[in-house]
C-alpha positions as CSV (number, residue, x, y, z in Angstrom):
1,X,166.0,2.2,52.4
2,X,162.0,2.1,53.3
3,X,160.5,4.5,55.3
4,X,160.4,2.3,58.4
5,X,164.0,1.4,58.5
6,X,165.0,5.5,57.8
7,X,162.4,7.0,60.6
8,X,164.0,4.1,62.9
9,X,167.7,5.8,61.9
10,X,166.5,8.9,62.5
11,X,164.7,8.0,65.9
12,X,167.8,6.1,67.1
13,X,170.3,9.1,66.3
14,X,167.5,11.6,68.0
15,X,167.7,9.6,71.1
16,X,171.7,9.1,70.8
17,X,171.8,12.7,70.7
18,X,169.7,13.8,73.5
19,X,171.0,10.8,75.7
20,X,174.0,10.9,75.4
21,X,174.7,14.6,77.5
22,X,172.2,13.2,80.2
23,X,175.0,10.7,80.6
24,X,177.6,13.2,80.5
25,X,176.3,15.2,83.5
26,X,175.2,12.3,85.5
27,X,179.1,11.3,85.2
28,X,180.3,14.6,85.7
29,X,178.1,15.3,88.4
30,X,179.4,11.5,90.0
31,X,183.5,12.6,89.1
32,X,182.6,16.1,90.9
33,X,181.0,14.6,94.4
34,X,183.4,12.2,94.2
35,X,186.8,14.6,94.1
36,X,185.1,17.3,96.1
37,X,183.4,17.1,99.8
38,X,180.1,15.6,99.4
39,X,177.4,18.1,100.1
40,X,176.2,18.3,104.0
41,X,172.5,19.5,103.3
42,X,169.6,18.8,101.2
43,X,169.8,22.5,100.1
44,X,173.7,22.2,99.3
45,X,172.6,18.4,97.4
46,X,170.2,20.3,95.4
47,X,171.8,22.9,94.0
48,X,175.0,20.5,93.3
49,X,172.5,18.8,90.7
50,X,170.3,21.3,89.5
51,X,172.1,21.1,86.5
52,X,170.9,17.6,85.7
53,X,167.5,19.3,85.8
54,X,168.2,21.1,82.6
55,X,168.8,18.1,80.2
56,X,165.3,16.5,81.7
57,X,163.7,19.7,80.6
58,X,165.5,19.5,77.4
59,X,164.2,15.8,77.1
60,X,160.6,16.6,77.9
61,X,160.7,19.4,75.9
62,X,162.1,17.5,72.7
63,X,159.9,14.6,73.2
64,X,156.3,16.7,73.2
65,X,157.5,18.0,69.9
66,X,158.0,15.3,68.8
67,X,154.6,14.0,69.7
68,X,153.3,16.9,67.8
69,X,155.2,16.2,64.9
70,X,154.3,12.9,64.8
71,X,150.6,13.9,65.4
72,X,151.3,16.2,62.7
73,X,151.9,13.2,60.4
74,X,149.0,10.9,61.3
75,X,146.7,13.8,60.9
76,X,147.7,14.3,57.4
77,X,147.7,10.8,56.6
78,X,144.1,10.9,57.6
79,X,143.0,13.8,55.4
80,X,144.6,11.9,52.4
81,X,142.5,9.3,53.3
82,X,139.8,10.9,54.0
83,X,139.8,12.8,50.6
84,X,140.3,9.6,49.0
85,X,136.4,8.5,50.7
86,X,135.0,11.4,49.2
87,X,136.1,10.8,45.9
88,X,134.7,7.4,46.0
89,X,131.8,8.5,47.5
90,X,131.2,10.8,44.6
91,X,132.2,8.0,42.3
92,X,130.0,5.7,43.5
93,X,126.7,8.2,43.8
94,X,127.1,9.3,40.1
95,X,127.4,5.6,38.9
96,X,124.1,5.1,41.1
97,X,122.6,8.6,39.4
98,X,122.5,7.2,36.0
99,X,122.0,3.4,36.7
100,X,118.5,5.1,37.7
101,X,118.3,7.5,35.1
């Protein structure tokens, strides 16, 4: 499997897993309000669903590390690369040293 198709995998199962208990509270939260009187004030509506807040947190949380790790990645990449330019660089101004030698 190439890298591509493999970081898709991953990405897909990392979004299946953090999705996936959103979905579960939003339905709990809908199955609750539904069975039970429906809450008379905004204060009473807020704290029925301040558990949903947690799995946004969760979200938000998970997705700026992954931007990091991702960040991470690129940055790395562009050392290689960059060390690669040197090396060239170097090549190149030796083979230009003793052409005028």
């Amino acid at each position: 499997m190439s890298k591509d198709g493999a970081s898709k995998k991953w990405l897909f199962a990392f979004l299946i897993i953090l999705v996936a208990p959103l979905l579960f509270f939003w339905l709990l939260c809908a199955i609750l309000f539904r069975l039970f009187a429906w809450p008379t004030s905004a204060a009473d509506f807020g704290q029925a669903i301040s558990g949903i807040s947690t799995p946004f947190t969760a979200l938000a949380f998970a997705a700026a590390l992954y931007a990091v790790l991702l960040q991470r990645k690129a940055l790395e990449l562009q050392q290689q690369q960059m060390t690669k330019e040197i090396g060239e660089v170097r090549e190149q101004t030796k083979m230009l040293a003793d052409r005028f030698q």
